[in-house]
N, C-alpha and C positions, 0 to 999 in steps of 0.2 A: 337469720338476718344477714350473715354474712354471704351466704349462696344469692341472695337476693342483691344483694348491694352487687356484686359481681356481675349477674344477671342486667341491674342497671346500667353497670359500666359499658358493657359490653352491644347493649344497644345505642348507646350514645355515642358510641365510637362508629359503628355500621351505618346511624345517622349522619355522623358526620363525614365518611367517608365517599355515601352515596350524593351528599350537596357537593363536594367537591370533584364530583363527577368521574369517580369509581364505577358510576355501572356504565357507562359510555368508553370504557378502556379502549382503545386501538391499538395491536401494535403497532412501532415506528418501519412507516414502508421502507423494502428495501430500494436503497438508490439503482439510478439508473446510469450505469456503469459508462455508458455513452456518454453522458452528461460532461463538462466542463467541469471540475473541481477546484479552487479557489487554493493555492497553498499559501500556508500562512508563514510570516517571519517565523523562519527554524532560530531556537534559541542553542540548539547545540547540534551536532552530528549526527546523533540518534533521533531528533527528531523531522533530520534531511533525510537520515534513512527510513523510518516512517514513512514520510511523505514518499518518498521515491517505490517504497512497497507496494503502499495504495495507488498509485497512481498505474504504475507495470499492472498488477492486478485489474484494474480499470479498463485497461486501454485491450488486454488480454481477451476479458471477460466482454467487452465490446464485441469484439473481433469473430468469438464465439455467440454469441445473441446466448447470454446467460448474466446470473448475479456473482459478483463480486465474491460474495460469499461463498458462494457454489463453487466458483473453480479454486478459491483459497482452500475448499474442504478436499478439491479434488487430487492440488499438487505432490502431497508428501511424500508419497510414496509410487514407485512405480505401479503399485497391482491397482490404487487408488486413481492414478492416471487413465491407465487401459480399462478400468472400471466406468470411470466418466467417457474417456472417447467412445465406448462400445455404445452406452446408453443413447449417447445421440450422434452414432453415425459416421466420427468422424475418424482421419487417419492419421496418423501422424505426423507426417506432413503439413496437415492442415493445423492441427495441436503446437508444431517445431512454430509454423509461421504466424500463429495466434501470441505465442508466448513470446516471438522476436518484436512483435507488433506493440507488445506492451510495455516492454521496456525502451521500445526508441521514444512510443508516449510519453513514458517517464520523464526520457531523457529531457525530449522537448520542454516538458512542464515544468522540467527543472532551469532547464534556460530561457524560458518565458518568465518565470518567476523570479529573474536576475540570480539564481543560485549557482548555474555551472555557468562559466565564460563560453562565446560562441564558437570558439576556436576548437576548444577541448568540447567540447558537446558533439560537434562531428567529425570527430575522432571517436566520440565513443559509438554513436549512428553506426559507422561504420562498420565498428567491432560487432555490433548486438544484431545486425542485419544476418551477420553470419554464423552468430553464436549456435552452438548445439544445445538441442532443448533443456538437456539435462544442467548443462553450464549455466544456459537462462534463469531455469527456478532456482536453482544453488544460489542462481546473482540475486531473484528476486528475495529468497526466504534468506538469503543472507544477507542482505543489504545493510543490517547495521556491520557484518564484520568488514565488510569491503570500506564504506566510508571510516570505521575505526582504524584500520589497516591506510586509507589515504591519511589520517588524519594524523598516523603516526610517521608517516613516510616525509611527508610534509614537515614536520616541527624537526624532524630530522634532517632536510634541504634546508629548512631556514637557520638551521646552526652552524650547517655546512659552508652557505650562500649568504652569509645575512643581507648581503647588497641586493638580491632579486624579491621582490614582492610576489610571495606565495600564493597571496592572497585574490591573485586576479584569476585563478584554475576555478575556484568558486566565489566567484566575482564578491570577496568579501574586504577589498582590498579598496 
């Protein structure tokens, strides 16, 4: 009785799983790294560094005609780098100016997004047009410790400054 009751349950569940449209699964496509991404009010630093991850990432994986996904599996490591450019062809060069390409997107999307002021955004254009690839991913995969590091830097000039409004570097002022 018991194997049976079990038995019951157990098709009532597969019933019910199959009306809610279990056997029609898809996974969720991957985005299209091209695409415009929407960023949303960052409620803290970390979630500016987020954003600014995905976005480099985006703008990167763009640039290479690949997924997001793909070239984040590809960054960590150098042999994982030369393993990706070798599979499709490219050289480093091409690799160095895909990954400068995605952090000046960043950048941009961060001061379209009213996050970074327009002054200090091409000041960093600047910087990231020239950075070395290695500095680039370090920037990207480390982006939470760069905006912690601003954020410390920061409460540190406003203690030092308190007359200057800090808060206009990331237009939060």
């Amino acid at each position: 009785m018991l194997i049976g009751s079990a038995i019951a349950a157990s098709l009532v569940l597969v019933v019910i799983y199959l009306a809610a449209g279990g056997a029609s699964y898809e996974p969720t496509p991957v985005a299209d790294p091209c695409a415009p991404r929407d960023w949303t009010e960052p409620h803290s630093l970390e979630e500016d560094a987020q954003q600014f991850l995905l976005s480099a990432l985006d703008g990167a994986a763009c640039e290479l005609g690949v997924s997001r996904e793909t070239l984040a599996a590809a960054l960590p490591t150098e042999e994982t780098r030369e393993e990706f450019a070798a599979e499709r062809g490219i050289d480093d060069a091409e690799l160095e100016q895909a990954i400068q390409a995605g952090v000046v997107r960043a950048i941009d999307d961060a001061q379209d997004a009213g996050q970074v002021n327009p002054l200090v955004a091409e000041g960093l254009r600047a910087i990231a047009s020239n950075l070395p690839v290695d500095e680039a991913i370090d920037l990207i995969s480390g982006a939470q410790d760069v905006f912690d590091d601003a954020s410390g830097l920061l409460d540190r000039l406003g203690g030092i400054l308190p007359d200057v409004d800090l808060g206009i570097i990331f237009d939060r002022g």
